[in-house]
ModelCIF file with pLDDT and N, C-alpha, C, O atoms, coordinates in Angstrom:
data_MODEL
#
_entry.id   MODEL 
#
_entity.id                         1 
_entity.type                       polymer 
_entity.pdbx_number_of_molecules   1 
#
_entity_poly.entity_id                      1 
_entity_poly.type                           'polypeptide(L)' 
_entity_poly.nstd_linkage                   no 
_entity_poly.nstd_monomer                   no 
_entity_poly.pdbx_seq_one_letter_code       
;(UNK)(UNK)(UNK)(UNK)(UNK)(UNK)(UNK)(UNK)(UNK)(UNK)(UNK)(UNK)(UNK)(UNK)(UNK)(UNK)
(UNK)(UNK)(UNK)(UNK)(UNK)(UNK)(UNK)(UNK)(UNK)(UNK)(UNK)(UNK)(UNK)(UNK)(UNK)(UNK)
(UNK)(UNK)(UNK)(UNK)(UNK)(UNK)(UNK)(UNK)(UNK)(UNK)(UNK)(UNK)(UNK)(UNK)(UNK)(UNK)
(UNK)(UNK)(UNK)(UNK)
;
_entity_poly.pdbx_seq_one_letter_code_can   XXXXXXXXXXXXXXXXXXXXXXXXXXXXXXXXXXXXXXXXXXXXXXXXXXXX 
_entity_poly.pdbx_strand_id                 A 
#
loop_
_entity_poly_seq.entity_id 
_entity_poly_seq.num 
_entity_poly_seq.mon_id 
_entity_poly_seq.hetero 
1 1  UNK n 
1 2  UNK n 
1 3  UNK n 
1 4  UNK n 
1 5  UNK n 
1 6  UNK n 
1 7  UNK n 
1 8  UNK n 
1 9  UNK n 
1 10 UNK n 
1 11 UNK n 
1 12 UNK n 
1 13 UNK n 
1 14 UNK n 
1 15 UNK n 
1 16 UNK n 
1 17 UNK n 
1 18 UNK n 
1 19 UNK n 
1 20 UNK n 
1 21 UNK n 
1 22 UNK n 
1 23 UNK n 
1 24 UNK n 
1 25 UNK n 
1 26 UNK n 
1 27 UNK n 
1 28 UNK n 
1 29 UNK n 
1 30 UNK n 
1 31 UNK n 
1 32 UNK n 
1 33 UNK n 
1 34 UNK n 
1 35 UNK n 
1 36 UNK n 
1 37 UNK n 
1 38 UNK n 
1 39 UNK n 
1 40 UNK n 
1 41 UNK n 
1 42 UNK n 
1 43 UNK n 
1 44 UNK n 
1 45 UNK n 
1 46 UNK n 
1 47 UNK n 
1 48 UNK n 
1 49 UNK n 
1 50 UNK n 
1 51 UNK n 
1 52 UNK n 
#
_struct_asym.id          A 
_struct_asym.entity_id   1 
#
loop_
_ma_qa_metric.id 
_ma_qa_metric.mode 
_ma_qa_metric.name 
_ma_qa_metric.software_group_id 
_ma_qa_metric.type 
1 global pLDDT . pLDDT 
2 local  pLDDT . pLDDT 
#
_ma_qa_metric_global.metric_id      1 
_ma_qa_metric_global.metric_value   93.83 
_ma_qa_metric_global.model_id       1 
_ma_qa_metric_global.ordinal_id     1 
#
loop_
_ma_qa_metric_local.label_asym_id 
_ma_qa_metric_local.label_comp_id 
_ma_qa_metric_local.label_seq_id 
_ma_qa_metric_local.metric_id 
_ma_qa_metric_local.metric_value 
_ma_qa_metric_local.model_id 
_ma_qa_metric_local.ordinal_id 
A UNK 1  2 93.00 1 1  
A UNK 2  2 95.00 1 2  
A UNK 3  2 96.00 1 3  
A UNK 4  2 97.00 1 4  
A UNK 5  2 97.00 1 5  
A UNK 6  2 97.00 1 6  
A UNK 7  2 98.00 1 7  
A UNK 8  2 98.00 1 8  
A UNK 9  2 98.00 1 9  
A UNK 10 2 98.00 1 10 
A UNK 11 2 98.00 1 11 
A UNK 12 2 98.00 1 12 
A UNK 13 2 98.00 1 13 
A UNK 14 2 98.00 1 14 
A UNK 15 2 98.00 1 15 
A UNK 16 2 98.00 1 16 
A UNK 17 2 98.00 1 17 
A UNK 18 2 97.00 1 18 
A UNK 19 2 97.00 1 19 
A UNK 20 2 97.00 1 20 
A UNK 21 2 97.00 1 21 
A UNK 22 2 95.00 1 22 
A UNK 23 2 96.00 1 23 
A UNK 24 2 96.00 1 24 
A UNK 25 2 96.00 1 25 
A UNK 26 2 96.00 1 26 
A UNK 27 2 96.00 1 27 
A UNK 28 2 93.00 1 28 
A UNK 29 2 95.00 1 29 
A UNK 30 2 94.00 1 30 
A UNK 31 2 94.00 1 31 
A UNK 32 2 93.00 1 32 
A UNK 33 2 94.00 1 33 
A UNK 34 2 94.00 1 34 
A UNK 35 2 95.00 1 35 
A UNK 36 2 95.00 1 36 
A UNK 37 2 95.00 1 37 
A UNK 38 2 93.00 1 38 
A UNK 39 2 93.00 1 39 
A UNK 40 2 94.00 1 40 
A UNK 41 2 93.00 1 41 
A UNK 42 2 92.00 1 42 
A UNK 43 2 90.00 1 43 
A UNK 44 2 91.00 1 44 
A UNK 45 2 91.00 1 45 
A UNK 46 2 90.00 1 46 
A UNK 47 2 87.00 1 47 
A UNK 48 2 85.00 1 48 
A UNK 49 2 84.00 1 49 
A UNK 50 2 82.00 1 50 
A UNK 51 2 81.00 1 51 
A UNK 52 2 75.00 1 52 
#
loop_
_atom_site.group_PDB 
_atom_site.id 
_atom_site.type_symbol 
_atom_site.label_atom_id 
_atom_site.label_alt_id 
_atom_site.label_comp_id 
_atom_site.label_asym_id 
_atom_site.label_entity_id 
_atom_site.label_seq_id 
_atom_site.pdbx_PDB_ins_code 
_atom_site.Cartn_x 
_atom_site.Cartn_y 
_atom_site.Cartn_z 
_atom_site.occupancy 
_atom_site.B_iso_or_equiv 
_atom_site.pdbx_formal_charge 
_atom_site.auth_seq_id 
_atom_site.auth_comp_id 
_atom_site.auth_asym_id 
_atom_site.auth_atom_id 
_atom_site.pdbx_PDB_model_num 
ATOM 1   N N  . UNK A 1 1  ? 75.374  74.497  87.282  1.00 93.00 ? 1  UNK A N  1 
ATOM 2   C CA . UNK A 1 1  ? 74.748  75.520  88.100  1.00 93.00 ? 1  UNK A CA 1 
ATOM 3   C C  . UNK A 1 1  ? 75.192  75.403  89.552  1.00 93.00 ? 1  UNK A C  1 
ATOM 4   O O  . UNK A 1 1  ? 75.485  76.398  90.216  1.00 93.00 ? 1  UNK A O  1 
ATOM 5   N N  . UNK A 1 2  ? 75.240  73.976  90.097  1.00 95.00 ? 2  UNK A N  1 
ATOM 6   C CA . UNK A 1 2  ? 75.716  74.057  91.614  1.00 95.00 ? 2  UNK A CA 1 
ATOM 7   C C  . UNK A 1 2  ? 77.285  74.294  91.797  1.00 95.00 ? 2  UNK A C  1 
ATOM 8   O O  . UNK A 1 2  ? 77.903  74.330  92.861  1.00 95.00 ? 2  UNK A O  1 
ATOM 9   N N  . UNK A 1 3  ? 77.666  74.412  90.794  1.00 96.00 ? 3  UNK A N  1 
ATOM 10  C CA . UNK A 1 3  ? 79.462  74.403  91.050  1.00 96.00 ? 3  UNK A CA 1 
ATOM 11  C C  . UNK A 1 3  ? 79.363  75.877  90.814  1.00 96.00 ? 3  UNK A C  1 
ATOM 12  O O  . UNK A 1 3  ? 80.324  76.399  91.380  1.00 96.00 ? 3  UNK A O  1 
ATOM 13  N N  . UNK A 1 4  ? 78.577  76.824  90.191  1.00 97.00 ? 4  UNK A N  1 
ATOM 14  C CA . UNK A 1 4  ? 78.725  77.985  89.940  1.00 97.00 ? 4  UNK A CA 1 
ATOM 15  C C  . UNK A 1 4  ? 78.185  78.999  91.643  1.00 97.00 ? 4  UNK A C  1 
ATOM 16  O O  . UNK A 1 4  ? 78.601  80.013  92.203  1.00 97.00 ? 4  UNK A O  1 
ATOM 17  N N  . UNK A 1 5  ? 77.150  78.049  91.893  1.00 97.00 ? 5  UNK A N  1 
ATOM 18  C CA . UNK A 1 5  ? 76.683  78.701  93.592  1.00 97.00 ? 5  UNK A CA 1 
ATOM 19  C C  . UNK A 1 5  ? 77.722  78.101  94.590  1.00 97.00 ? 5  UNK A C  1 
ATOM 20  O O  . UNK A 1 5  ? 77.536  78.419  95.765  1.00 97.00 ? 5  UNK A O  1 
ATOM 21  N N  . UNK A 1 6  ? 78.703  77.350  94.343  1.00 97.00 ? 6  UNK A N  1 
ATOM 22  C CA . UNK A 1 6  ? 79.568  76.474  94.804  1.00 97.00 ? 6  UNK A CA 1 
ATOM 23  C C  . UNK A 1 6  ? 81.106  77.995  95.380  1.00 97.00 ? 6  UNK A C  1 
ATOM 24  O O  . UNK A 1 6  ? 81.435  78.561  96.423  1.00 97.00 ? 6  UNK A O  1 
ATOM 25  N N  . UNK A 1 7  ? 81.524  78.007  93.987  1.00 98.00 ? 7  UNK A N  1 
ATOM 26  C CA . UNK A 1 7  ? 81.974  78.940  93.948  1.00 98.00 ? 7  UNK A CA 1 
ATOM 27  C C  . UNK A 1 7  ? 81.997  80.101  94.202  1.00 98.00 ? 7  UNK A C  1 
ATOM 28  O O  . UNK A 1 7  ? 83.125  80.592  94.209  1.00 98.00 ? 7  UNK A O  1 
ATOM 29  N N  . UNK A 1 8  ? 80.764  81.089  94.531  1.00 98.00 ? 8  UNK A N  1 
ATOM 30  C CA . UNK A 1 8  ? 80.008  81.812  94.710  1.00 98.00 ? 8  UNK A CA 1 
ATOM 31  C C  . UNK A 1 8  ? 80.128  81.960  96.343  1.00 98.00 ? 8  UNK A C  1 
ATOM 32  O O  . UNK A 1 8  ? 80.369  83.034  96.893  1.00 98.00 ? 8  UNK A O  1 
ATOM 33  N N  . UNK A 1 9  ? 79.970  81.005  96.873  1.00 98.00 ? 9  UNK A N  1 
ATOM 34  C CA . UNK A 1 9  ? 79.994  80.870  98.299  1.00 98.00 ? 9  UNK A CA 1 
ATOM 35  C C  . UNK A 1 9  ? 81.646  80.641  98.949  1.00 98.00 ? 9  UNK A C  1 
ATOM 36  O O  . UNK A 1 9  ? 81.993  81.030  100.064 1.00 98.00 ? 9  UNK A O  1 
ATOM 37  N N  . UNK A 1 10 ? 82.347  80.069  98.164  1.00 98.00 ? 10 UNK A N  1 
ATOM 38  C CA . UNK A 1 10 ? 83.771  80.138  98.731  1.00 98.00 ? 10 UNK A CA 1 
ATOM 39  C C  . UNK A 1 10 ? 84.671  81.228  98.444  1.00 98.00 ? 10 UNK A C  1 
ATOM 40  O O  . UNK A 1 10 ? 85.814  81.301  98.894  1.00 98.00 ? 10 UNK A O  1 
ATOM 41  N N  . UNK A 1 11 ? 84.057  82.184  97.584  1.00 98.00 ? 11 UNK A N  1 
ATOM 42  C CA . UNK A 1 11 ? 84.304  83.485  97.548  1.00 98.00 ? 11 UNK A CA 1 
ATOM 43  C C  . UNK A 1 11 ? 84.207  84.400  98.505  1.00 98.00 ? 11 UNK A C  1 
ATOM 44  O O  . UNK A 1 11 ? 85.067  85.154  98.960  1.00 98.00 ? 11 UNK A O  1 
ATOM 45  N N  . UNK A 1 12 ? 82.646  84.217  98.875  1.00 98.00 ? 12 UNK A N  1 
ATOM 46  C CA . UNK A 1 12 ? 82.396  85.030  99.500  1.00 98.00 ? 12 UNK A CA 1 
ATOM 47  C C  . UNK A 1 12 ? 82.847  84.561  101.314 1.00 98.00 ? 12 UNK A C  1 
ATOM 48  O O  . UNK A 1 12 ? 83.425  85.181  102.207 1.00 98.00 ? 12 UNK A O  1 
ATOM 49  N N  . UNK A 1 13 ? 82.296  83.312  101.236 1.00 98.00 ? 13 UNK A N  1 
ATOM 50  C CA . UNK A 1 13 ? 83.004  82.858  102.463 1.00 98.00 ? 13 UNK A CA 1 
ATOM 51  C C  . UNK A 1 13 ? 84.871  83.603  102.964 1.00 98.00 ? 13 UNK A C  1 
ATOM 52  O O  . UNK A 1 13 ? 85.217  84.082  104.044 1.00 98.00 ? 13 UNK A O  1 
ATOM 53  N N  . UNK A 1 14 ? 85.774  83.393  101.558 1.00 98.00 ? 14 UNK A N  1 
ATOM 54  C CA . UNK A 1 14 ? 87.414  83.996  101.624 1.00 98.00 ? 14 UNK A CA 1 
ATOM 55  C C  . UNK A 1 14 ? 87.110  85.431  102.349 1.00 98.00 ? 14 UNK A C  1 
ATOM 56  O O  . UNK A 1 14 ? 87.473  85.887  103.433 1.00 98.00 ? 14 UNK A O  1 
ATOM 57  N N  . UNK A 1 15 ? 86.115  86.062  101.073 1.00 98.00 ? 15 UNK A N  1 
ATOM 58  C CA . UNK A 1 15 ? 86.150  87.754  101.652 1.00 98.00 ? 15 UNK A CA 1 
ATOM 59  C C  . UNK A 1 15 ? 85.343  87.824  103.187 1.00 98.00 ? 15 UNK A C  1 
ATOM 60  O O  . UNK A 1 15 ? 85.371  88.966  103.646 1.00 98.00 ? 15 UNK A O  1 
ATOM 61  N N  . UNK A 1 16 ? 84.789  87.039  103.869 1.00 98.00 ? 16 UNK A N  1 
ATOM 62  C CA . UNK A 1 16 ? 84.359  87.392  104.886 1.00 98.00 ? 16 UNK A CA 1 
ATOM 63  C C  . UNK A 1 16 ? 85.073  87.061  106.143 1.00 98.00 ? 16 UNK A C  1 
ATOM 64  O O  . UNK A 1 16 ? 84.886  87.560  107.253 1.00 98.00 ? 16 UNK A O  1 
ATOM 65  N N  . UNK A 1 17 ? 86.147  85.896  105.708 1.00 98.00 ? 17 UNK A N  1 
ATOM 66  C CA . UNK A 1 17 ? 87.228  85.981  106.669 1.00 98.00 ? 17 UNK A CA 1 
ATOM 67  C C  . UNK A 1 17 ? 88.141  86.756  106.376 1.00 98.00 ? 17 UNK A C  1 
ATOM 68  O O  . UNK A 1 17 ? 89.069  86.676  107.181 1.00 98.00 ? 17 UNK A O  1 
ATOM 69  N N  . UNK A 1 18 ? 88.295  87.483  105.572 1.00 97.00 ? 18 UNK A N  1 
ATOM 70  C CA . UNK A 1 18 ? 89.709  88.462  104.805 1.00 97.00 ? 18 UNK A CA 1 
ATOM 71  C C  . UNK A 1 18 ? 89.453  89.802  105.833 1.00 97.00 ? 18 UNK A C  1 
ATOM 72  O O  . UNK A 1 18 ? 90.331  90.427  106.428 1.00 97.00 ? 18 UNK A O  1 
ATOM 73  N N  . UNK A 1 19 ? 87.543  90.124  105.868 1.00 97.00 ? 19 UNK A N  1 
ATOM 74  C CA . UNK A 1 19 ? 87.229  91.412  106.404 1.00 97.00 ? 19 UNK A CA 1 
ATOM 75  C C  . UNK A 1 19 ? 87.174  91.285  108.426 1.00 97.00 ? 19 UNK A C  1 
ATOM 76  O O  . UNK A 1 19 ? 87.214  92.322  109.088 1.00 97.00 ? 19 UNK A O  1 
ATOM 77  N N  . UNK A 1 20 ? 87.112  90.340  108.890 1.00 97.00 ? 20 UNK A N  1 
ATOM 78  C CA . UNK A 1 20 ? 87.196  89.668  109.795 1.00 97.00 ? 20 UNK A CA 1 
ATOM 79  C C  . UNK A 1 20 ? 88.345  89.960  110.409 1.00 97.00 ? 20 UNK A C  1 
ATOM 80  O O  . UNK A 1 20 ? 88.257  90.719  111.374 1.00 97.00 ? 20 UNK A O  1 
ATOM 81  N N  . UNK A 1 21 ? 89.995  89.334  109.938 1.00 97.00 ? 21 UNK A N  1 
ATOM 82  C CA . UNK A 1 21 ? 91.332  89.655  109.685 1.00 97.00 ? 21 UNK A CA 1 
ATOM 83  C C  . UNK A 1 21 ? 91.416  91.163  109.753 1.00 97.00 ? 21 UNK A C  1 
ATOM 84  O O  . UNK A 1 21 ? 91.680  91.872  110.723 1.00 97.00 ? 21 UNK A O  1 
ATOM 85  N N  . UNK A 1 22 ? 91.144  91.479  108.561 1.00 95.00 ? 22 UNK A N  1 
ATOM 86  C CA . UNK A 1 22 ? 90.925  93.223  108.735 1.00 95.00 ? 22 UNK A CA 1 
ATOM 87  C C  . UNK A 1 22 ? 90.588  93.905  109.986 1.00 95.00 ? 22 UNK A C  1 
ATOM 88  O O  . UNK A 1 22 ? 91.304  94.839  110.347 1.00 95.00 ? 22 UNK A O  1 
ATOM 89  N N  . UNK A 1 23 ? 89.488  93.514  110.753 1.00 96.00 ? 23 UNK A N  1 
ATOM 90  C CA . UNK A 1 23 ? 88.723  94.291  111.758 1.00 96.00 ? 23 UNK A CA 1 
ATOM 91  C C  . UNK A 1 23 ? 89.427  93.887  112.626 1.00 96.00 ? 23 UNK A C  1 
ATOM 92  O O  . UNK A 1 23 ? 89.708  94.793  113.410 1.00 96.00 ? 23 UNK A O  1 
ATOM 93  N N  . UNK A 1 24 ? 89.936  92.781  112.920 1.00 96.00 ? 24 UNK A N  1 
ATOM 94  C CA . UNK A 1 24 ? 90.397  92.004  114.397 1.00 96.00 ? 24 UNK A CA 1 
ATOM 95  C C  . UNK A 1 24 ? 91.798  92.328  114.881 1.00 96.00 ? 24 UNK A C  1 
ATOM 96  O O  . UNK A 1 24 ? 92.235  92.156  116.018 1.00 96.00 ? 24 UNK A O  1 
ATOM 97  N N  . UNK A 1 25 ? 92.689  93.036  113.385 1.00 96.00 ? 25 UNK A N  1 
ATOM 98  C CA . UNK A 1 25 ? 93.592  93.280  113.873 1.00 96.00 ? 25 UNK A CA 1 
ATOM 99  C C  . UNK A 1 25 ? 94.119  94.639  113.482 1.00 96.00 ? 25 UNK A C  1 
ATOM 100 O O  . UNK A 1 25 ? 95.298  94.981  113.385 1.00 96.00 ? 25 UNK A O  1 
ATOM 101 N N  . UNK A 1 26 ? 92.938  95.410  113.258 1.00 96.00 ? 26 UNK A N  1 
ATOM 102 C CA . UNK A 1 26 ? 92.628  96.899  112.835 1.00 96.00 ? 26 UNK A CA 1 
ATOM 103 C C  . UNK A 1 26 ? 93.539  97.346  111.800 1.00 96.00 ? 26 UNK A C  1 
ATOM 104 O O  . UNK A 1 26 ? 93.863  98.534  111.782 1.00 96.00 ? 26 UNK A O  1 
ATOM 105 N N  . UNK A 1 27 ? 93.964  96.583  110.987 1.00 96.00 ? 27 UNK A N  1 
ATOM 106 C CA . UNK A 1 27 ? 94.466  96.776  109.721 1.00 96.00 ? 27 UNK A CA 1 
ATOM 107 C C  . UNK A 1 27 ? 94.468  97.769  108.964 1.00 96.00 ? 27 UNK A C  1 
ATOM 108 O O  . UNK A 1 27 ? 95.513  98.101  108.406 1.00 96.00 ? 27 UNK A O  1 
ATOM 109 N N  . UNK A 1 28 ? 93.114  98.571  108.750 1.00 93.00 ? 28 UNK A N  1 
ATOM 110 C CA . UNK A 1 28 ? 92.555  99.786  108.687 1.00 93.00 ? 28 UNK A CA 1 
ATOM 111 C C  . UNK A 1 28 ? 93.259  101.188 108.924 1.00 93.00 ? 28 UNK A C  1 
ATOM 112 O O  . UNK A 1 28 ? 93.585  102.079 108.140 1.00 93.00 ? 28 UNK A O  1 
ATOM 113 N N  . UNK A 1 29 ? 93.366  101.057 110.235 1.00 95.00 ? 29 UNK A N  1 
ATOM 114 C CA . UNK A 1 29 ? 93.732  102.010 110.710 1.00 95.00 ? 29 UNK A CA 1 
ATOM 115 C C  . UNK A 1 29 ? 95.155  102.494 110.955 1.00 95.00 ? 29 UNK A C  1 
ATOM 116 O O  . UNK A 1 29 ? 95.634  103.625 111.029 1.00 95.00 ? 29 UNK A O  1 
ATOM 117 N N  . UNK A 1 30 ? 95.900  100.746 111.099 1.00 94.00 ? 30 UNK A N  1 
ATOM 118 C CA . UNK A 1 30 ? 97.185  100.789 110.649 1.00 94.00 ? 30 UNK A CA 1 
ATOM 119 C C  . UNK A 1 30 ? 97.690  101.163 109.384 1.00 94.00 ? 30 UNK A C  1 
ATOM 120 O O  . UNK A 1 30 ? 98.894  101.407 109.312 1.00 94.00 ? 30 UNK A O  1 
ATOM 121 N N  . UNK A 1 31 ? 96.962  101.255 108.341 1.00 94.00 ? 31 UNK A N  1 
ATOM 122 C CA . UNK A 1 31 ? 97.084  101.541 107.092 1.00 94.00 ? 31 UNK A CA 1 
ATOM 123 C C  . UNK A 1 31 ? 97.230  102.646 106.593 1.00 94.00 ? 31 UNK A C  1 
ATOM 124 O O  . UNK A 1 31 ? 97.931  102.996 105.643 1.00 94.00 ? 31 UNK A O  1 
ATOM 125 N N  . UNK A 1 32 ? 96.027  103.654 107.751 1.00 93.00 ? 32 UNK A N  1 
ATOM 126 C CA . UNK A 1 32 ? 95.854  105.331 107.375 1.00 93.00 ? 32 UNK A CA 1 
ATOM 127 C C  . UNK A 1 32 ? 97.297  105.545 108.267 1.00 93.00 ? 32 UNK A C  1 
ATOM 128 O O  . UNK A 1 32 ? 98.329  105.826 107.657 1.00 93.00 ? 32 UNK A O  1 
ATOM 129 N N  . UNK A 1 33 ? 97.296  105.425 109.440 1.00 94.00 ? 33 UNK A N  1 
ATOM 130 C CA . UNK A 1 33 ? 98.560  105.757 110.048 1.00 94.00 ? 33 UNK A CA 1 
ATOM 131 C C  . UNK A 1 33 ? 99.608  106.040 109.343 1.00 94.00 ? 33 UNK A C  1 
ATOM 132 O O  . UNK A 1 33 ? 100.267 107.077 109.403 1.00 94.00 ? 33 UNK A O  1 
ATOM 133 N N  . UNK A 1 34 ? 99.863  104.687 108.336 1.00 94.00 ? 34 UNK A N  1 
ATOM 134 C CA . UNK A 1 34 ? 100.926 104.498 107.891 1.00 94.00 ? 34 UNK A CA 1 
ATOM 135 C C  . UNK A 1 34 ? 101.172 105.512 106.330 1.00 94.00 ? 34 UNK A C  1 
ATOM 136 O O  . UNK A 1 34 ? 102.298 105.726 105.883 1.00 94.00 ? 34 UNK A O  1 
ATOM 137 N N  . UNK A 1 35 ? 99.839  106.059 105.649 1.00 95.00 ? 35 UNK A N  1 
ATOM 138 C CA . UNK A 1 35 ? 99.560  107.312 104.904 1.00 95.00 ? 35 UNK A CA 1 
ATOM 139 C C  . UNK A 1 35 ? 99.697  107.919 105.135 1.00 95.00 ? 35 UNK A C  1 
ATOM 140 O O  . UNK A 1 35 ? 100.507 108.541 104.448 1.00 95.00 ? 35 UNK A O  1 
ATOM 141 N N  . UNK A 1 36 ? 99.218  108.545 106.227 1.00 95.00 ? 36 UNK A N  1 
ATOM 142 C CA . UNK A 1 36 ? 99.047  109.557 106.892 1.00 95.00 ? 36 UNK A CA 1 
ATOM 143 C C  . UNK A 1 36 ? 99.921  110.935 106.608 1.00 95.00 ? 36 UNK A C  1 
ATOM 144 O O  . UNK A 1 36 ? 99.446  112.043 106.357 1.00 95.00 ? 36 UNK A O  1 
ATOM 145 N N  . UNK A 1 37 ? 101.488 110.540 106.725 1.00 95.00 ? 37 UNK A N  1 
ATOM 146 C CA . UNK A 1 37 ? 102.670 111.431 106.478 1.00 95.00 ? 37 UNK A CA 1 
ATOM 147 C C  . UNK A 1 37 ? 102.925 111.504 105.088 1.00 95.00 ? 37 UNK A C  1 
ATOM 148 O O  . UNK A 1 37 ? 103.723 112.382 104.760 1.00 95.00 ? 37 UNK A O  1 
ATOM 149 N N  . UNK A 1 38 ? 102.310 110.598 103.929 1.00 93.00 ? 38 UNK A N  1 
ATOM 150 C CA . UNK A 1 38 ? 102.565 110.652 102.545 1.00 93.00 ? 38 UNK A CA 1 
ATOM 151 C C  . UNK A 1 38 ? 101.347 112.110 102.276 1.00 93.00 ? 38 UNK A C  1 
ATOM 152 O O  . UNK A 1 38 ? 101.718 113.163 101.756 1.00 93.00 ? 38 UNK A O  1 
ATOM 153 N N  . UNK A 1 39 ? 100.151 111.903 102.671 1.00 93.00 ? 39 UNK A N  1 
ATOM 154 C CA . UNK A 1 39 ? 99.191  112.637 102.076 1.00 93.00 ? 39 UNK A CA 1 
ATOM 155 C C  . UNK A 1 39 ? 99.371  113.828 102.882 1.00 93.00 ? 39 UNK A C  1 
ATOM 156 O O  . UNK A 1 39 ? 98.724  114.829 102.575 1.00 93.00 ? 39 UNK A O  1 
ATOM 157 N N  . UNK A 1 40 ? 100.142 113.858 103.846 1.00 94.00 ? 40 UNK A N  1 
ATOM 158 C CA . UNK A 1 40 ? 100.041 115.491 105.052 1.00 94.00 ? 40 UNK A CA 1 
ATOM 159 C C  . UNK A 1 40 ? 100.842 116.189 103.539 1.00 94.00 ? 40 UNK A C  1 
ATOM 160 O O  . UNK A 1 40 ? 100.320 117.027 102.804 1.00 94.00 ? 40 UNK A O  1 
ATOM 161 N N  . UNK A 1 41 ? 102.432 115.472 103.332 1.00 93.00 ? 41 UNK A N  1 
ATOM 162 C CA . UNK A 1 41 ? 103.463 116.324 102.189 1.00 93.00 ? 41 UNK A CA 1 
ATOM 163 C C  . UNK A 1 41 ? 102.275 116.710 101.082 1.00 93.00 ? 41 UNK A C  1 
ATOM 164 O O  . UNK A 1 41 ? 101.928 117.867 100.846 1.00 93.00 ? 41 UNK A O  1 
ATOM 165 N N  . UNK A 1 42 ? 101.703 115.489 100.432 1.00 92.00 ? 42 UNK A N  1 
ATOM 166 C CA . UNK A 1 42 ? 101.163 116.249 99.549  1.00 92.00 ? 42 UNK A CA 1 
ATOM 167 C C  . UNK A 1 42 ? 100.384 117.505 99.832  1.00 92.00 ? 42 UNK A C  1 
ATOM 168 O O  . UNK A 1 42 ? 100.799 118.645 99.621  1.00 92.00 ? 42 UNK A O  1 
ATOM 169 N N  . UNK A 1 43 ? 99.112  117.151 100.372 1.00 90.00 ? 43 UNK A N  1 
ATOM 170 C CA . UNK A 1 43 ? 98.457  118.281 100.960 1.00 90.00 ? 43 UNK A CA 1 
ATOM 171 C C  . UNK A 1 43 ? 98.996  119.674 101.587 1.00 90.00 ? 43 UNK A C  1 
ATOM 172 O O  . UNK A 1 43 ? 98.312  120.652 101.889 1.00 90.00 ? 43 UNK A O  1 
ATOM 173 N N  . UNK A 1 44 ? 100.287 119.528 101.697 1.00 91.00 ? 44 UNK A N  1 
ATOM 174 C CA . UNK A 1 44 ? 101.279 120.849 102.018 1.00 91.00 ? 44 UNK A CA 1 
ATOM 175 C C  . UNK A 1 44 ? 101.681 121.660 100.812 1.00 91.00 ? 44 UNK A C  1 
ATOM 176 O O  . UNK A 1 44 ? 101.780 122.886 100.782 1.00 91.00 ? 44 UNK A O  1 
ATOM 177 N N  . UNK A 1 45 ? 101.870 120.933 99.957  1.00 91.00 ? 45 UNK A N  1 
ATOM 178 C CA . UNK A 1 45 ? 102.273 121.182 98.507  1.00 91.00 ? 45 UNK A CA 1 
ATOM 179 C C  . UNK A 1 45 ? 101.630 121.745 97.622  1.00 91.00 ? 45 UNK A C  1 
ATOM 180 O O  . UNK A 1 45 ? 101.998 122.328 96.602  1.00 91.00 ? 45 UNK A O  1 
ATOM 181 N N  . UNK A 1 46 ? 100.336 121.490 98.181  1.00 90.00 ? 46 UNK A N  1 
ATOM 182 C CA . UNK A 1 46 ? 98.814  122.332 97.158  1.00 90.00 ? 46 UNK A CA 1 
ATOM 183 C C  . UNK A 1 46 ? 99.010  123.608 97.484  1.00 90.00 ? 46 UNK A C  1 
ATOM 184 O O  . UNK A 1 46 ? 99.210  123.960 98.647  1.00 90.00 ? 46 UNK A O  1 
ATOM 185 N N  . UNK A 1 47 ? 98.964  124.556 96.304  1.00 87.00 ? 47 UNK A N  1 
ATOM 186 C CA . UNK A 1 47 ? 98.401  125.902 96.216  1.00 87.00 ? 47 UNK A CA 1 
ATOM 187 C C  . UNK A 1 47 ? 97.206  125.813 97.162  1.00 87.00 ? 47 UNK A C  1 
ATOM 188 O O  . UNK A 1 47 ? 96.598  124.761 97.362  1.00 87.00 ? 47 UNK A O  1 
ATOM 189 N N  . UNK A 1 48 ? 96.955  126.797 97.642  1.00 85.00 ? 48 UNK A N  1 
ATOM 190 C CA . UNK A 1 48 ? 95.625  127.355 98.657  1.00 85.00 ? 48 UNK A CA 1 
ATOM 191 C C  . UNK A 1 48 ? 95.183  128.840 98.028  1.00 85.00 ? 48 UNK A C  1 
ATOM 192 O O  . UNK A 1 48 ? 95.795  129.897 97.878  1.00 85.00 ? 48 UNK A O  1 
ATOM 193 N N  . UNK A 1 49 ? 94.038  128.471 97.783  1.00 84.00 ? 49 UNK A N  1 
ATOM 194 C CA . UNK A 1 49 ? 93.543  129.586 97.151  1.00 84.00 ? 49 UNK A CA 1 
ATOM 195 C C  . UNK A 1 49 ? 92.501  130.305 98.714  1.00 84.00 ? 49 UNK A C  1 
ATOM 196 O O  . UNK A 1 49 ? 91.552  129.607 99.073  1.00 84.00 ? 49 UNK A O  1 
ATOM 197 N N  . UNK A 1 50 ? 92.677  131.162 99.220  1.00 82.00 ? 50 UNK A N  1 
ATOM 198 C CA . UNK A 1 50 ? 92.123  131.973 100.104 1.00 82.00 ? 50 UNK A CA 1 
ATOM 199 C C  . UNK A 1 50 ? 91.188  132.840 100.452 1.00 82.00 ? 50 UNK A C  1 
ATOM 200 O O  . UNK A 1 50 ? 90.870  133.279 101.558 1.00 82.00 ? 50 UNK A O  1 
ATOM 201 N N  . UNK A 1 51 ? 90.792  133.036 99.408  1.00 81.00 ? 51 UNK A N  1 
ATOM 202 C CA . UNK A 1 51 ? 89.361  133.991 98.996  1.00 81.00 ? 51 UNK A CA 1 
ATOM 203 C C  . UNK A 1 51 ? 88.390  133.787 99.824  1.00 81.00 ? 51 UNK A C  1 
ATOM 204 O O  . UNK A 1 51 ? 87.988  132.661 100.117 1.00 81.00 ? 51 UNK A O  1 
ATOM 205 N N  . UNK A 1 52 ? 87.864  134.992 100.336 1.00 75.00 ? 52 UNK A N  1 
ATOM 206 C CA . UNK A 1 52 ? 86.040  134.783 101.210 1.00 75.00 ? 52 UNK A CA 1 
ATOM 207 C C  . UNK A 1 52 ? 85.522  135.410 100.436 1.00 75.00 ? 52 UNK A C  1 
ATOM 208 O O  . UNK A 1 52 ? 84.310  135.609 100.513 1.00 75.00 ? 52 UNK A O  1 
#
């Protein structure tokens, strides 16, 4: 049981420095940036239906 809360905690401990990393070096946002021009093509590519 304590090796299982053991584990449990060095998990969560990894993911809370992983999200940390993430925020500190805005990873995030570098990420959409870096989408950004994949999903504009697609989204150009869709039929548009126009109707009011």
């Amino acid at each position: 049981m304590l090796k299982i809360i053991g584990i449990i905690a060095i998990v969560l401990i990894c993911l809370w420095i992983l999200s940390m990393i993430v925020y500190f070096f805005n990873l995030d946002m570098k990420l959409t940036s870096a989408l950004q021009p994949l999903l504009a093509k697609h989204y150009d590519k869709i039929k548009k239906d126009r109707k009011i």
